[in-house]
C-alpha positions as CSV (number, residue, x, y, z in Angstrom):
1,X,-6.0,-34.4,-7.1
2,X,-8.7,-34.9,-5.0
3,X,-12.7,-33.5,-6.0
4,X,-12.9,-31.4,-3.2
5,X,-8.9,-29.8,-4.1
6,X,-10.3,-29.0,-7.6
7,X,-13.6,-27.3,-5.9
8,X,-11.8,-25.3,-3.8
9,X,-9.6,-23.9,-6.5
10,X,-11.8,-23.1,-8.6
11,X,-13.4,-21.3,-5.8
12,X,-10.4,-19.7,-5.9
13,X,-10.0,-18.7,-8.8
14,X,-13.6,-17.5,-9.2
15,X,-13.4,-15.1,-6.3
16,X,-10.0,-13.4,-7.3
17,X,-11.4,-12.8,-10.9
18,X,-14.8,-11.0,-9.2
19,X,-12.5,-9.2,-6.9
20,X,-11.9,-6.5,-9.5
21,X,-15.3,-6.1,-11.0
22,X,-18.1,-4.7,-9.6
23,X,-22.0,-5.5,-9.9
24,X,-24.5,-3.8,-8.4
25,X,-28.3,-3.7,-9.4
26,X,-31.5,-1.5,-8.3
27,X,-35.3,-1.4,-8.0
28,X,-37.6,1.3,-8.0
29,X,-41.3,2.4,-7.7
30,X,-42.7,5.4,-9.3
31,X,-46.3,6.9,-8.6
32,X,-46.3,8.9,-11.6
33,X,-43.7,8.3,-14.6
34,X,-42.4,10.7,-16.6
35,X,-40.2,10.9,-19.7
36,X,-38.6,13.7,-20.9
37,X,-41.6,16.0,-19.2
38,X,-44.0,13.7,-21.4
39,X,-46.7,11.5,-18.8
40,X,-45.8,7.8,-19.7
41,X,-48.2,5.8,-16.8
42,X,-49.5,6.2,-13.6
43,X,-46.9,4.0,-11.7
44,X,-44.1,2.2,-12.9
45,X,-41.9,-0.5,-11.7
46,X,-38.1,-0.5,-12.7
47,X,-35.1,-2.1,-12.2
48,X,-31.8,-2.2,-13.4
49,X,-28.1,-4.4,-13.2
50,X,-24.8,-2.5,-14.0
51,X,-21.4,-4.1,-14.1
52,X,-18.0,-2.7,-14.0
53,X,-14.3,-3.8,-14.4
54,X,-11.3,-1.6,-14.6
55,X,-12.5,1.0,-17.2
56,X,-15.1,-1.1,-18.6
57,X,-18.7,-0.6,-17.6
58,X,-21.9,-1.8,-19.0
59,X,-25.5,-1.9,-17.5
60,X,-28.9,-2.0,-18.5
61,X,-32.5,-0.7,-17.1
62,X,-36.1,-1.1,-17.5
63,X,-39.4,0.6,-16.3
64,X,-42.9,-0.7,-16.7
65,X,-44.7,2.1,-18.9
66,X,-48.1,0.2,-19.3
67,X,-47.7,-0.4,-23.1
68,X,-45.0,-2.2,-22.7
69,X,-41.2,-1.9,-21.6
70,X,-38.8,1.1,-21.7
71,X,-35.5,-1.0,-21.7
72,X,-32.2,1.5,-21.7
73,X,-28.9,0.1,-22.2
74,X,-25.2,1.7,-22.0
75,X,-21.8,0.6,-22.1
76,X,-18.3,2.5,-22.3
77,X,-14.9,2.6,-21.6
78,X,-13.2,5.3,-18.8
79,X,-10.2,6.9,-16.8
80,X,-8.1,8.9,-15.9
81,X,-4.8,10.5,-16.8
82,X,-3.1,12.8,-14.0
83,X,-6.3,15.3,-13.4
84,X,-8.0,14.9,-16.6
85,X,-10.5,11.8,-16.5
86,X,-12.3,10.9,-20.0
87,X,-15.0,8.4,-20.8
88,X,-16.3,7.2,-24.2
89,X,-19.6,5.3,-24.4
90,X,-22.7,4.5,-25.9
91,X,-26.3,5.0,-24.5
92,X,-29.5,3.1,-25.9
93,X,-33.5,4.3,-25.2
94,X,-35.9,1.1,-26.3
């Protein structure tokens, strides 16, 4: 098989395994950042990069506070049945 055979299937193959996940990602600027009604800085950058595939979902996001990072995290599983939808997950503050 020739190099450029085995590049394109694996090219392929690469785009039909992305084609049922998502990723999507986000920046932000805040003037004034609060937490939970508590003053955290002044302005604060933040970003964030979530990924999901079938039921499964996981992301991550971070803001500048000044003193250092706020870094959230969450992942989970979901669906639905019929009309009834349920999701079961975990959600980290840092």
């Amino acid at each position: 098989m020739k190099l450029s055979n085995i590049a394109l299937l694996t090219l392929g193959a690469a785009a039909s395994s992305t084609a049922v996940a998502d990723v999507s990602a986000n920046l932000g600027f805040a003037s004034d950042y609060y937490y939970r009604g508590i003053f955290q800085a002044e302005s604060s950058a933040s970003g964030g990069l979530d990924y999901e595939s079938g039921g499964f979902y996981i992301g991550t996001w971070a803001a500048d506070v000044k003193d250092g990072l706020e870094v959230d995290g969450y992942f989970g599983y979901g669906g639905e049945v019929g009309d009834f939808g349920y999701s079961i997950g975990y959600t980290g503050y840092f």
